[in-house]
C-alpha positions, 0 to 999 in steps of 0.5 A, spaced: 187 488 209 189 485 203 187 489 196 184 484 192 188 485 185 184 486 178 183 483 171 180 485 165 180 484 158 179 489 154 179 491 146 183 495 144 181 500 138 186 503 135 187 506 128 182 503 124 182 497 127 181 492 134 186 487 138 183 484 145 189 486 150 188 483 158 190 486 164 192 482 170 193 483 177 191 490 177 191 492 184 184 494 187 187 502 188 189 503 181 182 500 178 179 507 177 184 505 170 177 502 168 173 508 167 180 512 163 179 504 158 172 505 157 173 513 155 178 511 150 174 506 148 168 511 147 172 516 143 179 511 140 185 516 139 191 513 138 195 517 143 190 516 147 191 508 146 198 508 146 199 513 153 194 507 157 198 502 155 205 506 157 201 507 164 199 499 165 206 497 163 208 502 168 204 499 175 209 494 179 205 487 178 202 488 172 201 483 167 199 486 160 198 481 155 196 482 147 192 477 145 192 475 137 199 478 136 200 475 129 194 477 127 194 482 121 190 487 123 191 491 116 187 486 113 179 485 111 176 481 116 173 476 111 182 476 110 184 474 115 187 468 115 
């Protein structure tokens, strides 16, 4: 039987700010990942943020997109440009 691989987009929260990341082809085995996304959502911790990354980056097949990469987060939102 064939997994059927997983995508999620996710906002990421990180310092004092958001970006929105997407997660592509996340095998079905490895979808638990979800549950640790949404507890660091829930309660941000930068080392936190920077270990699920590291774990994405690490799974075979794994396409880890950051959306809005030149986006200054350092900036007020009414900034933005």
């Amino acid at each position: 039987m064939q997994e059927t691989p997983v995508s999620l987009e996710w906002t990421v929260p990180f310092q004092t700010s958001k970006f929105t990341s997407a997660c592509n082809n996340l095998p079905g085995a490895r979808a638990r990942v979800m549950d640790e996304l949404a507890a660091c959502t829930a309660r941000p911790s930068t080392q936190r943020v920077c270990d699920l990354l590291r774990t994405l980056h690490a799974i075979p097949d794994v396409l880890l997109i950051l959306n809005h990469p030149l986006w200054n987060l350092l900036c007020e939102p009414s900034r933005r440009v």
